[in-house]
C-alpha positions, 0 to 999 in steps of 0.5 A: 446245401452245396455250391450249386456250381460245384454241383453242376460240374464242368462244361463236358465235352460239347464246345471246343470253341463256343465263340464260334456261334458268337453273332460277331464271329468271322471265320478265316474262311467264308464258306458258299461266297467265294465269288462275292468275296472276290468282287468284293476284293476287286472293288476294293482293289484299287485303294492299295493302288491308289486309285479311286475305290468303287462304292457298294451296296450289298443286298440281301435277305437276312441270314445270307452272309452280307455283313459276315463277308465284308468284315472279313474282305475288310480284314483281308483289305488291313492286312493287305495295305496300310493305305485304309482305315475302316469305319463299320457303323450300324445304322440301328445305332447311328441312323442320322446324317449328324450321328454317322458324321460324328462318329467318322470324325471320331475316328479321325481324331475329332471330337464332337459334342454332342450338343450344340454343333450344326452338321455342317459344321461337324462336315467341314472340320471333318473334310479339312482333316480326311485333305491331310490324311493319305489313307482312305476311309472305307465307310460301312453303313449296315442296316442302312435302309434304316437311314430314312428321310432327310437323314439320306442325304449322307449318301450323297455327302459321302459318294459325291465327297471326290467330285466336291471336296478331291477326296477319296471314300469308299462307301459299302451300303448293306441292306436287306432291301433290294428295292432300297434304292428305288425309294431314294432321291435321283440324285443320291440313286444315281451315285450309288448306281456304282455296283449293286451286288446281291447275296441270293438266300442259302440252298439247303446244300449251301446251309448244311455245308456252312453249318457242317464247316461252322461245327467242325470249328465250334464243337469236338469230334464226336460232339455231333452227328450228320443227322443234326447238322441236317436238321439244324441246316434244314430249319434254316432253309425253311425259314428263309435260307436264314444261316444264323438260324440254322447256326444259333439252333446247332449252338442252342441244342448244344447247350441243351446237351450239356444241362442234361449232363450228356457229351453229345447234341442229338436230334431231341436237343435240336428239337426242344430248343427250335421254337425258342430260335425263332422267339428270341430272335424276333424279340431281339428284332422288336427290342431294337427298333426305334419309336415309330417302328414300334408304333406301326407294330402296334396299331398292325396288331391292334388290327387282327388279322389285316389292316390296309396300307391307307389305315395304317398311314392315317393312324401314324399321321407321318407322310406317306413316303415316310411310312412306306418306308418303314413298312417295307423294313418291317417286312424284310426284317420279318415282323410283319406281312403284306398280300394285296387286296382287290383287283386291277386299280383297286388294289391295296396292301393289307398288313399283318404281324407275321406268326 
C-alpha cells in the first residue's frame, strides 16, 4: 500500500493564499466600512496629539465587520504614532474586573498571581505604573456584553480612569448588542455615552463586493466563477447579513474542490458544504460559552418547543436581571429565539432553541 499523502498529490491550483479566509485575517483593505473606519480614526485622533481620546462602543450583529475594522484602525493607529500601546482582550477569555485587569498589567510589565491578590490591589500598582508611562493604553473589550454583573464595574474603572487618577485610556467596547447599555448601571451608562457607533448588517450587494474582493485575494484566477461568489454572497445575506458565513462557505466549497481533485469551486462545492457552515459555527458558539450559558440552553431544549421567560428564571435560581442578561446574549449570538405570548400587560417571552 502506498503513502497516502503521496496519493493525494499536491494541493492544485484553488488557494493562492488560503490565510485569507482565516477568522483572524485583516485585510489592508476594509471593503463596504470606509465611513466607520474614518470615525473610528477620528476618535482615535487625538492620542497622536495628545489629547484625550473618545471611548467607543462598537455595535452590531454578528458578521458585520466590528472587530475586523478595529484591528485594523488599530494597525493604522501603531503605524501612525508611537504614542499607544494596545490591549485586545476577548471577554470570552477574560469575562471579570480581576482577569481583564491582570491581563492589561501584563502588558505593562506587571506580573499577577493568580491567586492570592485582591483586585484592588492589582488596580493600584497598575495606576502607579500607566502615571509613568507617556503612551496611552487603547484597551479593546470585545464580546463585552459578556462582562456581567458586578464584573461591569470595569467600565467605569477605566472610563472614569482621568477624572480619578489624571490618566488617559482609551476604551473600545464591541458588542452584539445594541441594548448592552441599557442593562448597565447610570453611572457606568452615562460614561460610556461618549460615542455609540453601530455597524448595520451587510446588503447582499455589500456581501457580494466583500466576498468578490476576499476571493481575488484568496483564490488564483479562474479558481472561481461569478456564479459562486452570488451563491456564497446570497447565503450570507439570508442568514442575517452575516460575511463569515458568506466567507467561510467560499473557503469551505474551495476545499471540497480540491478533495475531488478539480482546479475550480463550482456551484455543487458550495452547495455540499452549506449546511456543515451553519453546524460548526453553532458548535463552536455552544463550545465557547460558559457554565450557566450552558445550563439556560438546556433547560430551553428540555422545554420543546417554548419555555416562558418566568419558567426559565425559576429553573436557573439566579436573579432576574442576571438571567435576562444572559438570555439576551443567547439570542444575539443566534442560539436561541424569543416571540411574545399574550396580549396588553399579560405579555411574556417564550424561548426557544433556534433551528
Amino acid at each position: 500500500m502506498g503513502n497516502v499523502f503521496r496519493e493525494l498529490g499536491n494541493g492544485g491550483r484553488i488557494f493562492k493564499n488560503e490565510g485569507a479566509f482565516a477568522p483572524d485575517y485583516i485585510p489592508q483593505e476594509i471593503m463596504e466600512r470606509e465611513k466607520e473606519v474614518k470615525e473610528l480614526a477620528f476618535a482615535l485622533r487625538p492620542i497622536s496629539e495628545k489629547r484625550r481620546p473618545q471611548s467607543i462602543v462598537v455595535y452590531g450583529a454578528p458578521g458585520t465587520g466590528k472587530t475586523c475594522t478595529v484591528k485594523h484602525v488599530l494597525r493604522e493607529l501603531s503605524d501612525y504614532t508611537s504614542r499607544c500601546f494596545i490591549v485586545y482582550l476577548n471577554c470570552w477569555n477574560y469575562p471579570s474586573r480581576f482577569s481583564i485587569l491582570s491581563k492589561i498589567a501584563e502588558k505593562v510589565g506587571i506580573f499577577v498571581p493568580r491567586r492570592g491578590v485582591a483586585v484592588d490591589e492589582v488596580w493600584a500598582e497598575l495606576v502607579g505604573v500607566l502615571k509613568q508611562t507617556e503612551k496611552v493604553p487603547v484597551i479593546v473589550l470585545d464580546e463585552a456584553d459578556v462582562v456581567a454583573g458586578d464584573e461591569q464595574g470595569i467600565f467605569y474603572d477605566l472610563i472614569r480612569i482621568k477624572e480619578n487618577e489624571g490618566i488617559d485610556v482609551e476604551v473600545i467596547a464591541i458588542t452584539n448588542r445594541g441594548e448592552m447599555l441599557a442593562q448597565l448601571d447610570t453611572r457606568i451608562r452615562s460614561s460610556l455615552l461618549q460615542s455609540f457607533m453601530e455597524f448595520k448588517r451587510y446588503t447582499p450587494a455589500e456581501l457580494k463586493e466583500i466576498v468578490r474582493g476576499r476571493a481575488k485575494l484568496g483564490l488564483f484566477p479562474g479558481a472561481y466563477s461569478e456564479e459562486v461568489i452570488g451563491v456564497c454572497s446570497g447565503f450570507g445575506a439570508k442568514n442575517g447579513g452575516d460575511a463569515r458565513i458568506a466567507l467561510n462557505l467560499l473557503w469551505l466549497a474551495g476545499r471540497n474542490a480540491e478533495k475531488e481533485g478539480r482546479n475550480e469551486i463550482i456551484v455543487d462545492d458550495v452547495e455540499t458544504v452549506k449546511g456543515g457552515v451553519l453546524k460548526s459555527l453553532k458548535k463552536e458558539k455552544i463550545e465557547s460559552l460558559g457554565e450557566l450559558d450552558r445550563k439556560i440552553i438546556k433547560i430551553i431544549q428540555e422545554g420543546g418547543e417554548g419555555l416562558k421567560s418566568g419558567e426559565i428564571y425559576g429553573e436557573i435560581g439566579k436573579n432576574e436581571r442576571t438571567v435576562r442578561l444572559h438570555l439576551g446574549k443567547l439570542e444575539s449570538m443566534g442560539l436561541i429565539e424569543s416571540v411574545f405570548s399574550g396580549k396588553g400587560g399579560g405579555r411574556t417571552r417564550v424561548f426557544k432553541i433556534r433551528r
